[in-house]
C-alpha positions as CSV (number, residue, x, y, z in Angstrom):
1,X,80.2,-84.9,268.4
2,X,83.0,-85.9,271.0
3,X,84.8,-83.3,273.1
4,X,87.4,-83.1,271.4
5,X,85.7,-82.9,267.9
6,X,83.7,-79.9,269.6
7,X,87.3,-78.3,270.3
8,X,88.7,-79.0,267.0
9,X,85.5,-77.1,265.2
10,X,85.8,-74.5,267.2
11,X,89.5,-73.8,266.6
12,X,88.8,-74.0,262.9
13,X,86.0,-71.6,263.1
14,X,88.5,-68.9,265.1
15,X,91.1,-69.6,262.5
16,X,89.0,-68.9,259.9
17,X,87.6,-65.8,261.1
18,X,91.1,-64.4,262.2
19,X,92.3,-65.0,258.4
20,X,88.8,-63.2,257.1
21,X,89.5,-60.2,259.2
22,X,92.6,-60.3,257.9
23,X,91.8,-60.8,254.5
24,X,89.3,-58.1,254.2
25,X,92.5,-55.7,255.6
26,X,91.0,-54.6,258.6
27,X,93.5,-56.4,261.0
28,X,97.1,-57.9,260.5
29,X,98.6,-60.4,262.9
30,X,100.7,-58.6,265.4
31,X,102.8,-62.4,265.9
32,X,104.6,-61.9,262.8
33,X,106.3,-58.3,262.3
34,X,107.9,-56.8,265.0
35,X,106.6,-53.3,264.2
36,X,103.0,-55.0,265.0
37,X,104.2,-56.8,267.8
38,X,105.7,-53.9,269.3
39,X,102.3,-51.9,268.3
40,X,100.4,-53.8,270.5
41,X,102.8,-54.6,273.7
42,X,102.4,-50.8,273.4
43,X,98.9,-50.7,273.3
44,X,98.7,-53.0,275.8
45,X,100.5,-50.6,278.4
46,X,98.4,-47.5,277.0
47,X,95.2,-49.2,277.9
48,X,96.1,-49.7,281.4
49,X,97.8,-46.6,282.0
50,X,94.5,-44.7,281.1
51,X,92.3,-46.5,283.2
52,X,94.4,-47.0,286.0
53,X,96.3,-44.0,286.5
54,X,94.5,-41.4,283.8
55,X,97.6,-40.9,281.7
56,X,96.4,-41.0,277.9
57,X,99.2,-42.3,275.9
58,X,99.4,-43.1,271.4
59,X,100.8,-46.3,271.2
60,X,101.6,-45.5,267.7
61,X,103.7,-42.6,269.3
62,X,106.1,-45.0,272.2
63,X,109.3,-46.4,271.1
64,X,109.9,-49.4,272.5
65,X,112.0,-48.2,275.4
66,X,109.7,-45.6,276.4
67,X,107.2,-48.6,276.7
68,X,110.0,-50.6,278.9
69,X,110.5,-47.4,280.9
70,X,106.6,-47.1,281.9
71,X,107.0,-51.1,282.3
72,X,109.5,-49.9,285.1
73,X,107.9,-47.1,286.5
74,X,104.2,-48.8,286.9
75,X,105.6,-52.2,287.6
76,X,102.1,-52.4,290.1
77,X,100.1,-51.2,287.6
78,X,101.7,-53.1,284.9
79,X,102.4,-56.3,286.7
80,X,99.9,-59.0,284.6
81,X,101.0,-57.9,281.4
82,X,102.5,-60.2,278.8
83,X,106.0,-59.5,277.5
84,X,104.6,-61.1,273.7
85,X,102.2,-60.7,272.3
86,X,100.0,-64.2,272.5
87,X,99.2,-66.1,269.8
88,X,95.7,-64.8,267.8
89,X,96.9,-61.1,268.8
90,X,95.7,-58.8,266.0
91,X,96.7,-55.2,265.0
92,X,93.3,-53.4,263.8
93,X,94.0,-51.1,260.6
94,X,92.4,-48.6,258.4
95,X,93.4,-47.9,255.1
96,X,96.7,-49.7,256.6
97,X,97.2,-47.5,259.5
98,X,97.8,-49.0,263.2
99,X,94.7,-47.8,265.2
100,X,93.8,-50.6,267.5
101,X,93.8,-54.2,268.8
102,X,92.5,-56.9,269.7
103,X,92.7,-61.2,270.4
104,X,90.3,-63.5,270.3
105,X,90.4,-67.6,270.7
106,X,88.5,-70.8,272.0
107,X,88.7,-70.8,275.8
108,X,86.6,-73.8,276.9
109,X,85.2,-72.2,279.9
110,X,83.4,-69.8,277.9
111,X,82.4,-72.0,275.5
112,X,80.1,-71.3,273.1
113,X,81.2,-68.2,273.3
114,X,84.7,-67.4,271.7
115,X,87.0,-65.4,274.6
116,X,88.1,-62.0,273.1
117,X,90.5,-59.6,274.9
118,X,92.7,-56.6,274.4
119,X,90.3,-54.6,272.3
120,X,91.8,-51.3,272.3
121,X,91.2,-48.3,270.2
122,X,92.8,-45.8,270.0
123,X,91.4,-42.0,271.2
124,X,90.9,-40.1,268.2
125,X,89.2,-43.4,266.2
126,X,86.7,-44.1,269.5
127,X,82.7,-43.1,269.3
128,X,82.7,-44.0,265.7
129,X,81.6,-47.4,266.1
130,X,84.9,-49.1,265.4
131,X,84.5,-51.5,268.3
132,X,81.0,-52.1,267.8
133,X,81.4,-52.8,263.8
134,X,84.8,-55.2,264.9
135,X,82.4,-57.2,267.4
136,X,79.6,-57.3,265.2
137,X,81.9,-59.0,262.6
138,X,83.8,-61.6,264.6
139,X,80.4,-62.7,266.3
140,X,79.1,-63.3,262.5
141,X,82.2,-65.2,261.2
142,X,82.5,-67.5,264.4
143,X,78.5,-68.4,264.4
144,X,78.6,-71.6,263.9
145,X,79.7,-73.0,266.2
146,X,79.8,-69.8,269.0
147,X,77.0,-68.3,270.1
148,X,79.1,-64.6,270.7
149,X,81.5,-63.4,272.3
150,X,82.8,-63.3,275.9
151,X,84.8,-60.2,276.8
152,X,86.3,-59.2,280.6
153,X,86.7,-56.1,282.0
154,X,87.2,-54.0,285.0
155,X,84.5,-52.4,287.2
156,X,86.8,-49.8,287.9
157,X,87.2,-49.2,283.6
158,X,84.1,-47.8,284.1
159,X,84.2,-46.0,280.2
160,X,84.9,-50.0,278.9
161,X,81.2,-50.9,281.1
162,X,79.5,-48.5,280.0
163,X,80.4,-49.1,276.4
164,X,79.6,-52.7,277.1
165,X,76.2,-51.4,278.3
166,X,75.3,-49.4,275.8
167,X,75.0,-52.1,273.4
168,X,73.6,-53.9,275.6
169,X,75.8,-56.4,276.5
170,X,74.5,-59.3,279.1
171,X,76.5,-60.3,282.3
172,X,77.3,-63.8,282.7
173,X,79.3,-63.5,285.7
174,X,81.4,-61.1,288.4
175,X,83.9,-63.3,290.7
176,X,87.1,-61.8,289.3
177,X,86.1,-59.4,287.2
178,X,82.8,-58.5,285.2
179,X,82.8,-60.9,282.1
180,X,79.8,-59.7,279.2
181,X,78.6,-61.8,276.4
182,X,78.4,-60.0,273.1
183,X,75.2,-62.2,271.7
184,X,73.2,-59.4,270.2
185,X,71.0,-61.8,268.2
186,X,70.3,-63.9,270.6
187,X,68.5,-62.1,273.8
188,X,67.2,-58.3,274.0
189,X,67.3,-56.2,277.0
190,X,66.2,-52.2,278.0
191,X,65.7,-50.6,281.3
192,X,63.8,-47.6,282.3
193,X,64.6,-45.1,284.9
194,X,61.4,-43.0,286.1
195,X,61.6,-40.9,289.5
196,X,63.6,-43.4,291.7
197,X,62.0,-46.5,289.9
198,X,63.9,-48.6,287.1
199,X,62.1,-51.1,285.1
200,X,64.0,-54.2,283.6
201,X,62.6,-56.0,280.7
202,X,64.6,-58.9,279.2
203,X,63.3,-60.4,275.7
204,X,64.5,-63.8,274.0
205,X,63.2,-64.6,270.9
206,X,60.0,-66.9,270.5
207,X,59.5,-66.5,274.8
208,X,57.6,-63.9,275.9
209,X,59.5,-61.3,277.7
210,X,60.4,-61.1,281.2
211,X,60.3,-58.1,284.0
212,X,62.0,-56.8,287.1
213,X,62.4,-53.3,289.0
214,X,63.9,-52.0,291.5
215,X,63.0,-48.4,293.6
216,X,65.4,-46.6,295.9
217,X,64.3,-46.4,299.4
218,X,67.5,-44.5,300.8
219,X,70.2,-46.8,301.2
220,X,68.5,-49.9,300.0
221,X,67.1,-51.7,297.3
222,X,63.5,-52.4,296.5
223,X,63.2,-55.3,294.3
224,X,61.0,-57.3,292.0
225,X,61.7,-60.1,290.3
226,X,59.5,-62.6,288.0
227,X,58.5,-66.0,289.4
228,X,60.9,-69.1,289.7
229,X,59.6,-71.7,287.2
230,X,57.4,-74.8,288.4
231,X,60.4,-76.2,290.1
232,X,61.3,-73.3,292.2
233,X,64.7,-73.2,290.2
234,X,65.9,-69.9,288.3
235,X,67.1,-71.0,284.8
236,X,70.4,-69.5,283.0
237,X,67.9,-66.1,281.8
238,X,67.0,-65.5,284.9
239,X,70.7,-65.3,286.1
240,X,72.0,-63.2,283.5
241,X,69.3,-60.8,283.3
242,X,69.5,-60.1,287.3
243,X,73.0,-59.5,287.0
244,X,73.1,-57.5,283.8
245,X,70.2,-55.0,285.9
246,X,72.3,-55.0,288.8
247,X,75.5,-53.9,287.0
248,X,72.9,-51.4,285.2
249,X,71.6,-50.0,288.5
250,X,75.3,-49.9,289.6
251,X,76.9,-47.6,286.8
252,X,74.1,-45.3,287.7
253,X,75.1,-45.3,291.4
254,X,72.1,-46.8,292.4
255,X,72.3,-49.4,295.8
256,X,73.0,-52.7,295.6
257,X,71.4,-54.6,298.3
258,X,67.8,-54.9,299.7
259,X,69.0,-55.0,303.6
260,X,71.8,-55.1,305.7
261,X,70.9,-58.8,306.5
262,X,71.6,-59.7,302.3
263,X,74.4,-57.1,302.1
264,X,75.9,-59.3,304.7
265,X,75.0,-62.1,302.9
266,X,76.6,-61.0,299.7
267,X,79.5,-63.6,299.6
268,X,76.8,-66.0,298.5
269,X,76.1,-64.6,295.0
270,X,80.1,-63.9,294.8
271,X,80.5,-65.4,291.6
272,X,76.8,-65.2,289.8
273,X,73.2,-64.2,291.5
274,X,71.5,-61.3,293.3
275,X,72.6,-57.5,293.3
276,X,74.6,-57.9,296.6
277,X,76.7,-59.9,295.5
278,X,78.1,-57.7,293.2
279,X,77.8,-54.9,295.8
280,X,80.0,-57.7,297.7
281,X,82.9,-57.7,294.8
282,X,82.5,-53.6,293.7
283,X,83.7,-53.0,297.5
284,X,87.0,-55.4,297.7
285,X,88.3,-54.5,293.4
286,X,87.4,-50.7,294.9
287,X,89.8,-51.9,298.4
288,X,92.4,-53.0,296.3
289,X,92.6,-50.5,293.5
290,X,92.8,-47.7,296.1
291,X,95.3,-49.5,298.1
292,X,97.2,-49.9,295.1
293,X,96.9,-46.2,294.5
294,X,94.8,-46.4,291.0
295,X,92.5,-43.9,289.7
296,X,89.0,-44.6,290.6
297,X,86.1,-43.2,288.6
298,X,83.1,-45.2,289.7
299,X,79.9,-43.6,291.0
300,X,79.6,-44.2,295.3
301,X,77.1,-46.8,296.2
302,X,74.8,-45.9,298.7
303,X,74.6,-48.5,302.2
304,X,78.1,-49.8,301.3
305,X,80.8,-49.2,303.8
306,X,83.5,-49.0,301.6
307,X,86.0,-50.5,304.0
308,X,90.0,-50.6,303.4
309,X,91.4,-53.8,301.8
310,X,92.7,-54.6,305.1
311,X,89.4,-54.6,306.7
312,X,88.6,-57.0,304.2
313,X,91.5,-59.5,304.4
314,X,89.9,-62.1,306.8
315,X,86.6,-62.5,304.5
């Protein structure tokens, strides 16, 4: 199959899956009726707002200038938001009513996994597994040809990483942002924490299953790892299963590097790799959000220094 026969399969395999969701009535396509389109600019603003400055908004409840007038208000906050919703944005329903949204489409840097983004639900539907149920679905209408899902978020949305977590999401990379793959089928992870130890385990199917841990020793890291293969080279596993334990042992406020010699040495694993290199990230998204005045909600690392984004501006 060519390149751009691999590109035309996959489109047909989003459209298709957009028009079964819609089909089956549990989304409508926020592109066509303004009412929808308004619904999820709103929703768009909500989201941020609760994360980044802790105000809980309905977007079912904003008029369209009340959104405009928080647009105008928390213009930093606010500032990489779309004024349209793009093309593939959907408004999730039940029984008809608004109560969510989310887009999805082929972004070739994530391929074979299908890039999905403004999943939003709203308060009073959440912790009744209508994000896991939506996620679920789309990964079973788009395989073939994805393999999952790719979804972004924040390590300062701490509520949107744990929820990633806790269905056990894997992390395929952290250089802007912390990007999961929903691929449930595919791999199996579970970690154990047991007085100051935490024990890794990584499982894909037909392979026998893989370990690491990691033990606090004040404000450093501890770590075991499995062997390198015959080559000395770690393969794709090995890289998202260190990183997936390292954001574990990070929501739990555990530290991140092993001395100050690799915490130094973080820049190195800035985009994929060992536990400092996240540590490396975690500390400049912290700088900036708190320069920026944000809310922050995420758990203090031991051994980093937690320097202001100036301090930081010459790295």
């Amino acid at each position: 199959m060519t390149r751009r026969d691999a590109v035309a399969d996959r489109l047909a395999a989003v459209e298709r899956a957009r028009a079964q969701l819609i089909g089956r009535g549990l989304a409508r396509s926020a592109t066509l009726s303004g009412d929808d389109a308004a619904y999820f600019l709103a929703a768009e603003v909500t989201a941020v707002l609760e994360h980044r400055r802790g105000v809980v908004l309905l977007p079912s409840a904003l008029t369209e200038r009340e959104v405009a007038g928080w647009r105008e208000r928390e213009r930093l906050a606010l500032e990489n938001l779309e004024l349209h919703p793009r093309a593939g944005a959907l408004v999730l329903l039940d029984e008809g009513a608004r109560i969510g949204t989310v887009c999805f489409d082929d972004f070739e840097g994530w391929a074979p996994y299908a890039q999905v983004s403004s999943l939003y639900v709203e308060p009073a539907r959440r912790a009744r597994g209508v994000a896991a149920d939506l996620l679920d679905a789309m990964q079973a209408l788009l395989a073939p040809p994805y393999d999952g899902l790719a979804l972004t978020t924040y390590w300062s949305w701490p509520r949107a990483v744990r929820f990633y977590l806790r269905h056990r999401c894997t992390v395929r990379q952290w250089k802007h942002a912390l990007v999961f793959l929903w691929r449930r089928d595919e791999v199996r992870w579970d970690v154990r924490f047991d007085e100051g130890r935490a024990t890794f385990e990584w499982t894909r199917a037909g392979q026998p299953s893989r370990v690491w841990s990691a033990r606090r020793a004040g404000d450093w890291l501890e770590w075991t790892e499995p062997s390198a293969s015959a080559t000395g080279e770690h393969d794709a596993d090995w890289y998202d299963a260190t990183m997936t334990f390292a954001v574990v042992l990070a929501s739990r406020g555990w530290p991140l590097a092993r001395s100050a010699e690799t915490l130094a040495h973080g820049v190195r694993w800035s985009e994929r790799g060992y536990p400092e290199g996240l540590a490396q990230r975690l500390e400049r998204w912290e700088a900036i959000d708190r320069a920026r005045g944000f809310l922050l909600e995420t758990p203090r690392l031991p051994g980093l220094p937690y320097r202001d984004a100036s301090e930081l501006e010459d790295e």
